[in-house]
Each structure stands twice: as structure tokens, then as C-alpha cells.
C-alpha positions as CSV (number, residue, x, y, z in Angstrom):
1,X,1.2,1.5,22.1
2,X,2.2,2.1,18.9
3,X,5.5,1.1,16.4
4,X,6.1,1.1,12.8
5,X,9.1,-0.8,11.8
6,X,9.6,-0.2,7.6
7,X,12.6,-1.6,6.5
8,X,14.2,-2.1,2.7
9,X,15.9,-4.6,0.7
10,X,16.3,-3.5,-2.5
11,X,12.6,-2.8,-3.9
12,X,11.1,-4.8,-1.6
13,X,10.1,-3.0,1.9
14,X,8.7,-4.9,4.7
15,X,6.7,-3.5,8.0
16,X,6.6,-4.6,11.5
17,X,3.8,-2.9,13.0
18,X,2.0,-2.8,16.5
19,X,-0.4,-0.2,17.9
20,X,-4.3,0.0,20.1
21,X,-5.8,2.8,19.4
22,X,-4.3,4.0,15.5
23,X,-6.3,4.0,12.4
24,X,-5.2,4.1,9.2
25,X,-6.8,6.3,6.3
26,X,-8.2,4.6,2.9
27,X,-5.1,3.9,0.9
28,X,-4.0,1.8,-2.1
29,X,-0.5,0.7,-2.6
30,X,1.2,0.1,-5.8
31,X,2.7,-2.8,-4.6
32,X,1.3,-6.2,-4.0
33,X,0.9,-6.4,0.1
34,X,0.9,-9.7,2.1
35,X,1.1,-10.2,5.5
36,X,0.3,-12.0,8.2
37,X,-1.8,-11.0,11.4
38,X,0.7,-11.9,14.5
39,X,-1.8,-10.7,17.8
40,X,-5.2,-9.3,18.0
41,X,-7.9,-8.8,15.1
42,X,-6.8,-6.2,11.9
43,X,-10.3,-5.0,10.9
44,X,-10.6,-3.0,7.8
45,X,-12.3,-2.2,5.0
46,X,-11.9,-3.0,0.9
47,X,-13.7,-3.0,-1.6
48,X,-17.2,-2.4,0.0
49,X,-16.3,-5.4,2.5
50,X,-15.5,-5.2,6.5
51,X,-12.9,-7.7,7.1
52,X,-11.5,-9.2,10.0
53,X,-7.7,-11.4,10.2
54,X,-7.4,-13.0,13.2
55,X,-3.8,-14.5,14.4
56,X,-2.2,-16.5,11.7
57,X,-4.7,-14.9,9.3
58,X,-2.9,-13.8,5.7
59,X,-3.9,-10.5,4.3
60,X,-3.4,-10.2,0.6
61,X,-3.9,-7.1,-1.5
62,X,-3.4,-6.4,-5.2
63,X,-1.9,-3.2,-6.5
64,X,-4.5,-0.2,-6.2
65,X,-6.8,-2.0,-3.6
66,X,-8.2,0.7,-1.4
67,X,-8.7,-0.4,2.2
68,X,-7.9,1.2,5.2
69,X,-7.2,-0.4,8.8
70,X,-7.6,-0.6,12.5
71,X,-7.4,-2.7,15.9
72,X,-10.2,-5.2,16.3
73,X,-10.6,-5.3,19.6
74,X,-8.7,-3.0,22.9
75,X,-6.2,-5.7,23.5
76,X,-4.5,-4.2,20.6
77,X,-2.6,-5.7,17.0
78,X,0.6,-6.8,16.0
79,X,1.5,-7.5,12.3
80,X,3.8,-7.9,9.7
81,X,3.5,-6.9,6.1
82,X,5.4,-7.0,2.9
83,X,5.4,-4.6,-0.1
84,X,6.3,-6.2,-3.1
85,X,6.5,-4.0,-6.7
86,X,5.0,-5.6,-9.6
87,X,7.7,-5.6,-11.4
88,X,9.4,-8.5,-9.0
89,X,6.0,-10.1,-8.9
90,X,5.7,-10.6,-12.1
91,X,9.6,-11.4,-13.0
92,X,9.0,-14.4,-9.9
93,X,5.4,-15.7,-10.4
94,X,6.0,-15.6,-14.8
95,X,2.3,-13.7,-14.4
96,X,2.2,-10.4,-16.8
97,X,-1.4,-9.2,-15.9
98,X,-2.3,-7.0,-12.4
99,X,-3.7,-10.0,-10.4
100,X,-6.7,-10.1,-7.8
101,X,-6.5,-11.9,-4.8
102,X,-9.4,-14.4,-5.3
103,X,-10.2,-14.5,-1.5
104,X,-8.9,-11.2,0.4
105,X,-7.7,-13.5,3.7
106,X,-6.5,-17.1,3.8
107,X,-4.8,-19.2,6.2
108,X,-1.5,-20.9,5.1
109,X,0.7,-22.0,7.6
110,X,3.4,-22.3,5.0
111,X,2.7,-19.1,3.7
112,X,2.6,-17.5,6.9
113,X,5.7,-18.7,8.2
114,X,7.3,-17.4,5.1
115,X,6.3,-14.2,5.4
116,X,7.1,-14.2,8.7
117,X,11.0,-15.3,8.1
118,X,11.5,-12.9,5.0
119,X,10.4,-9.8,7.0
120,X,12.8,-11.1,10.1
121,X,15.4,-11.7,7.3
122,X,15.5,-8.2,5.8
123,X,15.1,-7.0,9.5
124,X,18.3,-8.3,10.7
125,X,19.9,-8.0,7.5
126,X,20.8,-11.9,6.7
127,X,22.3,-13.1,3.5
128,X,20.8,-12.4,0.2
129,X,20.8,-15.8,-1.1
130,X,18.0,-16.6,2.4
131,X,16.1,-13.5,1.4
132,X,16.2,-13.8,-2.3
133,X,14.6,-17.4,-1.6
134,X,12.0,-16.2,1.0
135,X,10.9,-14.2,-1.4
136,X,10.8,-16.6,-4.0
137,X,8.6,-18.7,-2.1
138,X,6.2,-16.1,-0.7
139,X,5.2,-15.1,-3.9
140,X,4.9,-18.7,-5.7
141,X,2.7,-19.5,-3.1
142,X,0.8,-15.9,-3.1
143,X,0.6,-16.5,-6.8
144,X,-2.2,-19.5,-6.5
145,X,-4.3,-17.7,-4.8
146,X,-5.3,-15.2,-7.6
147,X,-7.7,-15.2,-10.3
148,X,-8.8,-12.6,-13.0
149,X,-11.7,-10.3,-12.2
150,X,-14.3,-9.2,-14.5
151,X,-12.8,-5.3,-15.4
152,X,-15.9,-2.5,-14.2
153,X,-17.1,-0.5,-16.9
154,X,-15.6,2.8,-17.8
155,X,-12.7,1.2,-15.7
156,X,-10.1,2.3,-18.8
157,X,-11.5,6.2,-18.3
158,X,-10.8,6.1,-14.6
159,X,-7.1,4.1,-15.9
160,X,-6.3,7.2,-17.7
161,X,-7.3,9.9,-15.2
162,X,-5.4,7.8,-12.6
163,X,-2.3,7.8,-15.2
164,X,-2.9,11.9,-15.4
165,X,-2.4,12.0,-11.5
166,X,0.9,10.7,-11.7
167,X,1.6,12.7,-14.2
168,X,1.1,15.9,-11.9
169,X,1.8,15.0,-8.3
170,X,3.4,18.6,-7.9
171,X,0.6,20.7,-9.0
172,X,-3.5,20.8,-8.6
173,X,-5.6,18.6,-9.2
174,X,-7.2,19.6,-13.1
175,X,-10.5,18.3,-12.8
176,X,-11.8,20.1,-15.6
177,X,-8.6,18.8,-18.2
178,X,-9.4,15.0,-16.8
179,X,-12.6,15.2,-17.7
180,X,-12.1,16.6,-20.9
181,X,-9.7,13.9,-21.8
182,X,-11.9,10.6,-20.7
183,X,-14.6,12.4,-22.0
184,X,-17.4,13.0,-19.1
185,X,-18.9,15.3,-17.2
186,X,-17.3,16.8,-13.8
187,X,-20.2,15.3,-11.6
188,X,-20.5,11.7,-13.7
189,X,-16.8,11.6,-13.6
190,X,-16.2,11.9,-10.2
191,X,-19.8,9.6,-9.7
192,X,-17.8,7.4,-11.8
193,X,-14.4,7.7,-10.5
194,X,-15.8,6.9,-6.6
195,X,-17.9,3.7,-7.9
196,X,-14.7,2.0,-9.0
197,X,-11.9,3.4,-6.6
198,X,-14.0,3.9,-3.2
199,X,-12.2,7.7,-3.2
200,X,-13.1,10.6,-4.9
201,X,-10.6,11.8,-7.3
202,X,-9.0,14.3,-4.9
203,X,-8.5,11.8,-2.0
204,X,-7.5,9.3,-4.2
205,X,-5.2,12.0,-5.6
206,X,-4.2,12.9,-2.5
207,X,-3.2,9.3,-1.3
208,X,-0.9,9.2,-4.4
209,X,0.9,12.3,-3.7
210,X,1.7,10.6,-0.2
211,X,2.6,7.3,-1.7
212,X,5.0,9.2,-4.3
213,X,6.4,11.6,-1.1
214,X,7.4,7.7,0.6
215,X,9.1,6.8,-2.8
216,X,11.3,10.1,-2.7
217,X,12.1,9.8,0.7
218,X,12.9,6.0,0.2
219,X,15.5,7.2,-2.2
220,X,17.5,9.7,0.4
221,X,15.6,13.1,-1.1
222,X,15.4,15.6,1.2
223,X,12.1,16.1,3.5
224,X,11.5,19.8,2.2
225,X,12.5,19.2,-1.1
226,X,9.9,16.1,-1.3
227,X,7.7,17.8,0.6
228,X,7.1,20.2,-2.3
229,X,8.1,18.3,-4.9
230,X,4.7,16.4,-4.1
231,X,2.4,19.7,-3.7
232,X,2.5,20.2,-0.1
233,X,3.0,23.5,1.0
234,X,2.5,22.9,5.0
235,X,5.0,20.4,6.8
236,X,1.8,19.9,9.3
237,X,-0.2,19.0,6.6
238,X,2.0,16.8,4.7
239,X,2.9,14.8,8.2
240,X,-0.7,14.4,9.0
241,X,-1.4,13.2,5.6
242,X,1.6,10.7,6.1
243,X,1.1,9.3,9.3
244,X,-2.4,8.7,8.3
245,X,-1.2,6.2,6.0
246,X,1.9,4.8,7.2
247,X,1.9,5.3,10.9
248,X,4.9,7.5,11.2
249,X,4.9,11.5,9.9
250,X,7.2,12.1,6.9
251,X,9.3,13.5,9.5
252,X,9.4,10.2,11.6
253,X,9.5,8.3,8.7
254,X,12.7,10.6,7.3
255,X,14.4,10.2,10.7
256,X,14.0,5.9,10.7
257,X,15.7,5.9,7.3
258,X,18.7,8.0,8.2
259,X,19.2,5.9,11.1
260,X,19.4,2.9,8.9
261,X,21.5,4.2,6.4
């Protein structure tokens, strides 16, 4: 068993997703992620922390929180999930700042139920005024459950090397010219780097380049032409890498958007 249902309104994308025996690969998302856990036990790690959301359990992530993802248990899960991009956050909830979920899962019935309607609004494509205010809701309510974190030290050194990364999703990774510019060592860097992000720099750099490859594709660019664009040079490659964070290979993934189009 396994299906992965993204669909788009606007900038917001939600996911229907149900599978046994998948696992997906330490990831962040720029986006603020909420969902709610419909069957089964998600079990996953962030942040140090194994986790467990049972049914009616609400899964919130900030931007950048690595984490990956499995089935609990062998009966299998079933999920939904919403991707909501900062910008919108921030325009709805009047909150400037990245935010940290104070608690990582919550129960909400409210909450849940919303999330639940937007993603079946966007799915069957219902009115925008319905969706605009399911989404309205979802984050006002997602909004109180957030709190400021203490920032890690030499957090603003591993800011700039992550802002490098975008910078050059198309070409190596330039350990040497990173470290140069935040100013550390190769090996206390990447110590460094690991200690706040969970990756090293090359996986993390890695999950970027997938997460930029999504956005492209997202926009109608051509699977190739992304598929370079982003530094991968082997189609195998770049679907493995894919699937291993959304579910689907780039190819897949390609495919489910041309049919919706």
C-alpha cells in the first residue's frame, strides 16, 4: 500500500498520504507543515526526539525542522498534511518572526477538523472564498501554539552557509568557500553545522536541491531541464533522491501534475 496525493491551490499545497512499509528520508521544508494523523501511528524523528501521532494526533512543524517519517506499527498510516509558505503565514497570523511549534504534537479537534476540510477543499477544487477561510482558520488556530526558542550559538554562521546553498543549487557543494566566509574550520564547521541542523552540510545540501527540483516542477519546468538545473546529472539518482522525500519519483511526481493541469 502506498499513495501520495499532492495537490495545489495557489502557494499552498496539501498531501493526502497512505502507505505500510515506506520511509521517508531526513528532510526540512520551507514551509510551515500541519497535519493531522487519520489511521495508524506516524513515528518519526525531529530534533533529537522519536515521536509518535496517533489518530486525531496534529503534527506541526516550523520551517527548516528536520524530521523524517515512517509507519508505527504493520497495520499501516493514513494522513493528511498541509504546506503552508511563510509568506501566507505570516500575512494571516500578523507574526513576522520564523515561529517554533512549542509542543511538536497536539490534539485539537477544531484544529483537526480544519485541516481535514481545507485539504478535502483544495482536493475537490471548491470555491475559493471556503478555502480561503479554511485556511484562515487553520493558521489562527496553528498560530497559538507557538513560542520563541532560545537561537543555538553560531546559529547565524550556519544561517549564512544555508543562504550560500541556495545560492548554488546547480553546482557543488564549496565547502572550502563556506567556510571561509562564516569563518571556521572544514571539520568544526561541518561539527557545527550537524549540531544545529541534524544533517551534515551535503545532506542537508542535498535535501535542498530536492526541495528546489519540487518548486520547478510545481511551476510546469520540464523534468530534464529541472533535473539539471538542480545538479543532478542521473535521472535514477535524482528519482531516488525524490521519492525519498516525497513518496513519488520526480518522474511520478511530474506525471500527477500534468494530469491535474
Amino acid at each position: 500500500m502506498r499513495e501520495f496525493n499532492y495537490t495545489h491551490h495557489d502557494d499552498l499545497t496539501v498531501l493526502s498520504a497512505r502507505f505500510d512499509e515506506f520511509k521517508y528520508r531526513k528532510h526540512s521544508h520551507e514551509e510551515y507543515a500541519i497535519g493531522v494523523t487519520l489511521t495508524g501511528i506516524q513515528k518519526y524523528w525531529l530534533e533529537g526526539e522519536m515521536l509518535y501521532s496517533k489518530p486525531g494526533g496534529i503534527m506541526l512543524f516550523s520551517p527548516e525542522q528536520l524530521h523524517d517519517g515512517c509507519s508505527g506499527d504493520e497495520t499501516g498510516l493514513e494522513y493528511v498534511m498541509t504546506y503552508i509558505p511563510r509568506k501566507l503565514f505570516e500575512k494571516v497570523s500578523g507574526r513576522k518572526d520564523v515561529l517554533k511549534f512549542s509542543t511538536p504534537i497536539i490534539k485539537d479537534q477544531k484544529l483537526a477538523a480544519n485541516i481535514i476540510n481545507l485539504t478535502r477543499s483544495i482536493e475537490s477544487g471548491k470555491g475559493d472564498m471556503l478555502t480561503s477561510e479554511l485556511i484562515m482558520n487553520v493558521i489562527d488556530r496553528a498560530a497559538n501554539s507557538v513560542e520563541k526558542r532560545k537561537v543555538p550559538r553560531n546559529y547565524k554562521a550556519v544561517r549564512r552557509a544555508v543562504e550560500m546553498m541556495h545560492d548554488s543549487f546547480e553546482a557543488p557543494l564549496k565547502l572550502d568557500e563556506i567556510c571561509k566566509e562564516v569563518q571556521m574550520s572544514k571539520f568544526h564547521f561541518i561539527r557545527q553545522f550537524k549540531a544545529i541542523k541534524g544533517l551534515s552540510p551535503y545532506q542537508f545540501f542535498l535535501s535542498c536541491r530536492t526541495e528546489q527540483a519540487k518548486k520547478l516542477l510545481d511551476k510546469g519546468e520540464e523534468l530534464y531541464a529541472v533535473m539539471l538545473n538542480c545538479g543532478f546529472y542521473d535521472l535514477s539518482h535524482f528519482n531516488r533522491q525524490f521519492k525519498s522525500v516525497y513518496g513519488l519519483t520526480a518522474h511520478a511526481y511530474a506525471q500527477l501534475l500534468n494530469k491535474s493541469r
